[in-house]
C-alpha positions in Angstrom: 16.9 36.5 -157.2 19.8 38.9 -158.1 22.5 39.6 -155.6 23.1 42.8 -154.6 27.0 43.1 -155.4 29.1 46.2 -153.3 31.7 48.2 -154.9 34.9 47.4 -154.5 35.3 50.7 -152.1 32.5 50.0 -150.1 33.5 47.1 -149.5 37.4 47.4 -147.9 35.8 50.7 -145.6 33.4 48.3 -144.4 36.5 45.3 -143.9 38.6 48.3 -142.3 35.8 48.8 -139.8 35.5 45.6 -138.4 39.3 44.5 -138.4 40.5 44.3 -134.6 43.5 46.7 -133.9 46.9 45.5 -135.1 49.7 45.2 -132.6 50.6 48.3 -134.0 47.9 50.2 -133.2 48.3 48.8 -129.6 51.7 49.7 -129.4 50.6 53.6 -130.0 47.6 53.6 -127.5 50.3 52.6 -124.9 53.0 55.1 -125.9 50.1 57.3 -126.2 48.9 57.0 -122.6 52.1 55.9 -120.8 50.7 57.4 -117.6 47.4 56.0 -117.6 48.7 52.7 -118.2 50.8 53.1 -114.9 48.1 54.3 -112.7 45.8 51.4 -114.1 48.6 48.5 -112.6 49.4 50.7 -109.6 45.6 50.8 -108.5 45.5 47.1 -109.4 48.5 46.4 -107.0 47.1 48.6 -104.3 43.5 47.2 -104.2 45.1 43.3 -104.2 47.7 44.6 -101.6 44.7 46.3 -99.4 42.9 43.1 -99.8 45.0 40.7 -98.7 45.5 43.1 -95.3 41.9 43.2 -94.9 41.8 39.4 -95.1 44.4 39.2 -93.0 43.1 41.2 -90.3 40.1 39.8 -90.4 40.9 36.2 -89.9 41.7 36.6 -86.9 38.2 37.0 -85.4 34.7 35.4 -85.6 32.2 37.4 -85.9 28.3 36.8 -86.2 25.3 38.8 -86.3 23.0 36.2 -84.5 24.0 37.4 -81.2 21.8 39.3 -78.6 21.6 40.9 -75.2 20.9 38.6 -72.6 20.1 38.4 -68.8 18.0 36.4 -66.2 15.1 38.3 -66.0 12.5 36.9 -63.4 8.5 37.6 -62.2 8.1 40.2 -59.6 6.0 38.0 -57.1 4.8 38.8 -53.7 4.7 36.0 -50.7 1.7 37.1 -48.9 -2.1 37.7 -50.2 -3.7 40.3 -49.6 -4.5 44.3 -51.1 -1.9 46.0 -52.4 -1.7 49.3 -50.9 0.9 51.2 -52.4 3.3 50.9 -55.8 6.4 52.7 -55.3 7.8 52.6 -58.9 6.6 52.9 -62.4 7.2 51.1 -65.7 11.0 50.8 -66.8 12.6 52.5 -63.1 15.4 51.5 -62.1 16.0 50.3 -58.8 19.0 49.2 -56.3 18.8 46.4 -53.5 16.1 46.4 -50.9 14.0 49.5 -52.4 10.3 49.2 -52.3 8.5 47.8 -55.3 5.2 47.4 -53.9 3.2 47.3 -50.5 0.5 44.7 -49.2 -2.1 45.6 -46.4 -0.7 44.3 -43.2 -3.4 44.7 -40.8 -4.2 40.8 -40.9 -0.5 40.0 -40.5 -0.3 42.7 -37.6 -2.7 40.9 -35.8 -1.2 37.1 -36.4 2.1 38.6 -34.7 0.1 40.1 -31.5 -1.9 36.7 -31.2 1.6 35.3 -31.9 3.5 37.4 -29.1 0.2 37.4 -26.4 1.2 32.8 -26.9 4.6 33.5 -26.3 3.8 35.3 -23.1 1.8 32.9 -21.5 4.0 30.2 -22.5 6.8 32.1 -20.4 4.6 32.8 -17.6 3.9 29.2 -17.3 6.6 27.9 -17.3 7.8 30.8 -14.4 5.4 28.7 -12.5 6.3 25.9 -12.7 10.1 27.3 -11.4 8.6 28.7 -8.6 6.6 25.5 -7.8 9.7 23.4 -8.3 11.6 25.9 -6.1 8.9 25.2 -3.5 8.9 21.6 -3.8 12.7 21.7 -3.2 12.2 23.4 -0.2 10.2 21.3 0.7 12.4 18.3 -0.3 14.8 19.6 2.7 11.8 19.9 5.5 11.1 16.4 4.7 14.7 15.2 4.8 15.2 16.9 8.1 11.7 15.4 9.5 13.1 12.2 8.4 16.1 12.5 10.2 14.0 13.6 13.7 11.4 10.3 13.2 14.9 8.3 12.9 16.5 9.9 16.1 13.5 9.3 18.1 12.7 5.9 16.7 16.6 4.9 18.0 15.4 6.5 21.1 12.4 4.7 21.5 14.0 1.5 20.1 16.8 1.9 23.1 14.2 2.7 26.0 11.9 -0.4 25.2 14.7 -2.7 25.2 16.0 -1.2 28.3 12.4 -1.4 29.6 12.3 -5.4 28.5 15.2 -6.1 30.7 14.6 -4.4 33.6 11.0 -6.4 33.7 12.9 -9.9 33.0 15.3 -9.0 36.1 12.3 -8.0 38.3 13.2 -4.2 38.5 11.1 -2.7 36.1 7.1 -2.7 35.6 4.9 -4.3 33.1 3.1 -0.7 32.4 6.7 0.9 31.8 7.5 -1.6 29.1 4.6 -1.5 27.8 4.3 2.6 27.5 8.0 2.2 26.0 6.7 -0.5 23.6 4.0 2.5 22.3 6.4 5.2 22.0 8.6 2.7 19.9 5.3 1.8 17.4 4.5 5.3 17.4 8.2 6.5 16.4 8.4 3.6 13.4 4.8 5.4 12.2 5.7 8.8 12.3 9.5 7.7 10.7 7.3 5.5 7.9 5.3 8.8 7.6 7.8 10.9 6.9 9.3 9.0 4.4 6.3 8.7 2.4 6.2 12.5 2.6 9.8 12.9 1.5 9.2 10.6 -1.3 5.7 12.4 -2.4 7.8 15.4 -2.9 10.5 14.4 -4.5 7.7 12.5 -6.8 6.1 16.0 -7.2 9.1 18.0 -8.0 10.0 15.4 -10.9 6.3 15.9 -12.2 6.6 19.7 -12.0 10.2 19.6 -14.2 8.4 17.8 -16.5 5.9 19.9 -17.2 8.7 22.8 -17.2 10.1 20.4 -20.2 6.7 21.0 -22.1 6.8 24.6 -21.3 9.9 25.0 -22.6 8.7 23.5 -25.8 5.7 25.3 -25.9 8.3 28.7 -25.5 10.0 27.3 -28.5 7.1 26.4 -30.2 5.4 30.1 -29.4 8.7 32.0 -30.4 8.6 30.1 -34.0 5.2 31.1 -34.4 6.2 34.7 -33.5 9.1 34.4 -36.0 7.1 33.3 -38.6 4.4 36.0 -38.1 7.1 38.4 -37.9 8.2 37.1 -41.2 4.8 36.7 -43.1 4.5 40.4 -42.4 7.7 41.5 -43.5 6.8 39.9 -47.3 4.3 42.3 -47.3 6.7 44.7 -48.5 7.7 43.6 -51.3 11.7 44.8 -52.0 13.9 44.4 -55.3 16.6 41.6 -54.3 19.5 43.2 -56.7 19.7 46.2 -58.5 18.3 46.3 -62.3 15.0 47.8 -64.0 10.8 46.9 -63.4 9.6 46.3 -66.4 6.0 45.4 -67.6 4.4 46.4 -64.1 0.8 44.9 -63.8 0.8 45.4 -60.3 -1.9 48.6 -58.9 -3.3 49.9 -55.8 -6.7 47.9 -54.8 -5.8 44.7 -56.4 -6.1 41.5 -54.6 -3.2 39.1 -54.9 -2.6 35.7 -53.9 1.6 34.3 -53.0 3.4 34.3 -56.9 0.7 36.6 -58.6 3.0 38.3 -60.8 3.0 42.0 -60.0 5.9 42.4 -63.3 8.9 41.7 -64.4 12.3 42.5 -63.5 15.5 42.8 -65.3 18.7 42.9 -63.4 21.8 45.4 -64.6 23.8 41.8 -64.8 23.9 41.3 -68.3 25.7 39.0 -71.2 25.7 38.6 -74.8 24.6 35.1 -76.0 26.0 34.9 -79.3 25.2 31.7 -81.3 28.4 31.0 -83.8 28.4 28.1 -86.0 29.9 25.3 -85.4 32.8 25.7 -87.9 34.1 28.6 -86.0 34.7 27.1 -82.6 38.1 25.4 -83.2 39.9 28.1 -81.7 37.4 29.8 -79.6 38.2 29.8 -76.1 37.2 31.1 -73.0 39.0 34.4 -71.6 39.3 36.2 -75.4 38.8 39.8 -76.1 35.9 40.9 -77.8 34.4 43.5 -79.8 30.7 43.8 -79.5 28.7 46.0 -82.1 25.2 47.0 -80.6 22.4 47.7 -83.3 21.2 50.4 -80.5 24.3 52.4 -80.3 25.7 51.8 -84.4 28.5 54.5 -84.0 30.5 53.5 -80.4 31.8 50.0 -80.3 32.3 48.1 -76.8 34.4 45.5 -75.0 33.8 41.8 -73.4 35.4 38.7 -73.0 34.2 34.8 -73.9 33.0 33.8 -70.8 32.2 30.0 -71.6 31.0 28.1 -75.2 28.0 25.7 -74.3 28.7 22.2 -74.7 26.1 21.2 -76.9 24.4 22.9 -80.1 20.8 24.9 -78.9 18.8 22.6 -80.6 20.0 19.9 -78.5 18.5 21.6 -75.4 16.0 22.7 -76.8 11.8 21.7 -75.9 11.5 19.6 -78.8 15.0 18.4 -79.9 15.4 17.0 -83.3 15.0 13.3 -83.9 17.9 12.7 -86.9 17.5 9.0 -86.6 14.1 8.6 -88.6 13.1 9.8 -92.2 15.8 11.8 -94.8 18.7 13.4 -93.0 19.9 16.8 -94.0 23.1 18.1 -92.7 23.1 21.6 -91.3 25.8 23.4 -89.8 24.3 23.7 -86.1 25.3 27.3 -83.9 26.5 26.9 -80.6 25.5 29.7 -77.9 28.5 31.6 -76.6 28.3 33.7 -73.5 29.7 37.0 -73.7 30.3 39.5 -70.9 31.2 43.1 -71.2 33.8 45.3 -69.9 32.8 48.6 -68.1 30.1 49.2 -69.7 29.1 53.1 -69.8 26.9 54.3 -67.6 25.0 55.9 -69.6 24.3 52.9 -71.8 20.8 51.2 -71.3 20.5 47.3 -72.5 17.6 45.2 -71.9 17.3 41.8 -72.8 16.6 40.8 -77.0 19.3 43.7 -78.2 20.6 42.9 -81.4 24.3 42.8 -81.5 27.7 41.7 -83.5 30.3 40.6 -81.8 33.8 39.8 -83.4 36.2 37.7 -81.0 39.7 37.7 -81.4 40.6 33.6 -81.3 44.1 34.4 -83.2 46.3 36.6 -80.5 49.1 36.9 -83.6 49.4 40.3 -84.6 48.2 41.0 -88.5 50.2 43.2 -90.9 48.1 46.3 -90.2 48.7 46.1 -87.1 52.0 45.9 -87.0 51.9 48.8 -89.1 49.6 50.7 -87.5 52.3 50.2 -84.0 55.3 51.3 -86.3 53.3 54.8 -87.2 
């Protein structure tokens, strides 16, 4: 096979073609394009300057994007069964304390509370009885006293007069019938002093029974008035009232429908909220309660908002979570856990509505130093 040979001419254009530029050539394109040359380096300089200040701005905050709104939301749940008669808001209102949610047919309770008060009643009237019966007996208690005292008189009367009797008969100046008539009077004055005494004690018997039975009255007043308090109460959970301000959500709750103590009637969500933002653990070293942050909501991407750390969990969420991972059995793969940060805000506009799930970014500041662009940025 014959080679196909190149002529000489051909063959140093095609050599000249693939020869890379002599220093000389090189040397031209920069005096040729001085300028361009310039602006090439300056832009160079500028974008490593303007990314070191970006890096150094930025390293003093962590920021993640696995962050959200957060609050303790709870089930709207009446106390009392019955028929709810009347909702007084719809889905998503917002409330403030001790407005109306929801109303529950209080007939039945109404009743309790009569039946409740009508016990209390007699329970008082009984036991005014029994004070005016012990007043009686008290009375009493001084009739006896003084018949006590006039059986006693007489008896030392009668006791006196039979023993004057017995000597006047033993020195033959008195008669048998007198001292015998004075012996009667004295048997007769022992009986009605015995008498008397017995009555005395009966009463003062009868007025301990009556205070007794004022004791048990009283506890039946007590026990009647808790009975009325209670009813009082059961009836006022038949209106059912939000407990802080914040926003019905989900309402299940309608006119007609019987419920029983916790159905839920909905859920509320209170105006109280937080960020729970969970960093990794690599960026808690100098994370610490009390630092400014900037918070980024996915809902609101052109306005940016203030908070503070509030407190950093002790523990990863996996570690309190239903079904915590057992690292003690089978392979072990490290992973860099996240630890849930709680974030509050500052002032937040009125006219900014969160709800609980929100995507957010926050950025905390855990390095107070000043960076170079903001000492710059204070200089102009």
């Amino acid at each position: 096979m014959t080679e196909t040979r190149m002529a000489p001419l051909e063959r140093s254009r095609a050599e000249s073609e693939f020869e890379p530029p002599s220093a000389a050539t090189r040397v031209g394109f920069v005096r040729r394009h001085p300028a361009l040359i310039l602006l090439g380096g300056l832009a160079l300089i500028i974008l490593g300057v303007a990314g070191f200040v970006y890096w150094d701005y930025a390293s003093r905050f962590e920021t993640t994007d696995d962050a959200f709104v957060d609050a303790r939301q709870s089930s709207i749940s009446p106390k009392a069964k019955g028929y709810i008669t009347a909702v007084e808001v719809t889905d998503n209102q917002h409330v403030a304390p001790g407005d109306v949610i929801a109303r529950i047919d209080q007939r039945d309770y109404r009743i309790a509370l009569a039946e409740a008060e009508a016990q209390l009643a007699a329970a008082r009237a009984t036991a005014m009885n029994l004070e005016a019966q012990i007043a009686g007996q008290r009375a009493q208690i001084g009739a006896s006293e003084a018949q006590v005292d006039q059986s006693q008189a007489a008896l030392q009367f009668a006791q006196q007069e039979a023993t004057r009797s017995r000597t006047l008969v033993q020195r033959g100046t008195g008669t048998v019938q007198r001292q015998q008539q004075t012996s009667s009077e004295l048997a007769q004055g022992q009986a009605r002093r015995e008498r008397a005494s017995d009555t005395l004690q009966a009463t003062r018997a009868q007025v301990q029974s009556l205070e007794a039975q004022r004791k048990t009255a009283e506890a039946q007043i007590a026990q009647a008035s808790a009975q009325v308090d209670k009813a009082r109460l059961d009836l006022s959970y038949t209106t059912v009232k939000a407990a802080e301000s914040g926003r019905v959500v989900r309402l299940t709750g309608a006119v007609g429908q019987l419920v029983q103590a916790g159905t839920s009637l909905g859920m509320f969500v209170p105006d109280n909220i937080w960020v729970t933002a969970n960093f990794k653990e690599t960026q808690l070293d100098d994370m610490r309660p009390g630092q400014p942050v900037q918070i980024r909501i996915d809902a609101y991407p052109e306005r940016e908002f203030t908070g503070r750390v509030v407190s950093v969990q002790p523990g990863s969420g996996t570690a309190f979570s239903l079904l915590p991972a057992e690292n003690a059995t089978g392979n072990y793969v490290k992973i860099v856990q996240r630890v849930p940060v709680k974030i509050s805000f500052s002032d937040l506009p009125s006219d900014v509505v969160l709800g609980p799930g929100m995507s957010v970014v926050p950025s905390i500041r855990v390095r107070p130093q000043p960076s170079i662009y903001e000492r710059l940025k204070d200089r102009w």
